[in-house]
C-alpha positions in Angstrom: 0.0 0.0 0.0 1.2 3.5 -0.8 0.6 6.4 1.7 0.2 9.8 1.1 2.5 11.4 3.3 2.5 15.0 2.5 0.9 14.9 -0.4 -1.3 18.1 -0.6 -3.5 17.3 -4.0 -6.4 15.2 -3.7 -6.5 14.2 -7.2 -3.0 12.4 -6.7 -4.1 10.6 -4.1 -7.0 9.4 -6.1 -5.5 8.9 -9.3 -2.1 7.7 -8.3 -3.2 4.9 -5.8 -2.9 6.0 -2.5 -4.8 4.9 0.3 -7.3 6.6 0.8 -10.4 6.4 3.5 -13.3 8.0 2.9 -15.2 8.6 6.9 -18.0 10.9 5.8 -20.7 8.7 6.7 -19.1 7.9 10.1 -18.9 11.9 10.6 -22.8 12.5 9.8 -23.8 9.1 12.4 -21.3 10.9 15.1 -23.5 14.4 15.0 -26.5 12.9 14.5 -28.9 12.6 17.6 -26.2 13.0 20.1 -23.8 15.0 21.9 -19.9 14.6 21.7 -17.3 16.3 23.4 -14.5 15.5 21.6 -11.3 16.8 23.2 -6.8 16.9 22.0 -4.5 15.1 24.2 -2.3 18.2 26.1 -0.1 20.0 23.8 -1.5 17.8 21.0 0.5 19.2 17.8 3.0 21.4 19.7 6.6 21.3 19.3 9.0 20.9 22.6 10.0 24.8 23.7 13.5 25.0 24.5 15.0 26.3 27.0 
């Protein structure tokens, strides 16, 4: 399986045969009816601050 680690255009990914997983029906079950609180681990994204 290829990834596509940072590759920024979608039609690449579709036509070059990347993996590719498509969750927007998970999405539209997840807000439907109910409500989620969906929270970031701490720093989540952050780089280490030096010192």
């Amino acid at each position: 399986m290829k990834y596509p680690i940072s590759i920024q255009s979608f039609e690449t990914i579709r036509t070059d045969g990347f993996v590719y997983v498509d969750k927007t029906d998970l999405v539209y079950k997840l807000v439907q009816g109910h409500i989620y609180f969906l929270a970031r681990p701490r720093r989540f994204g952050n780089s280490p601050r030096s010192s």
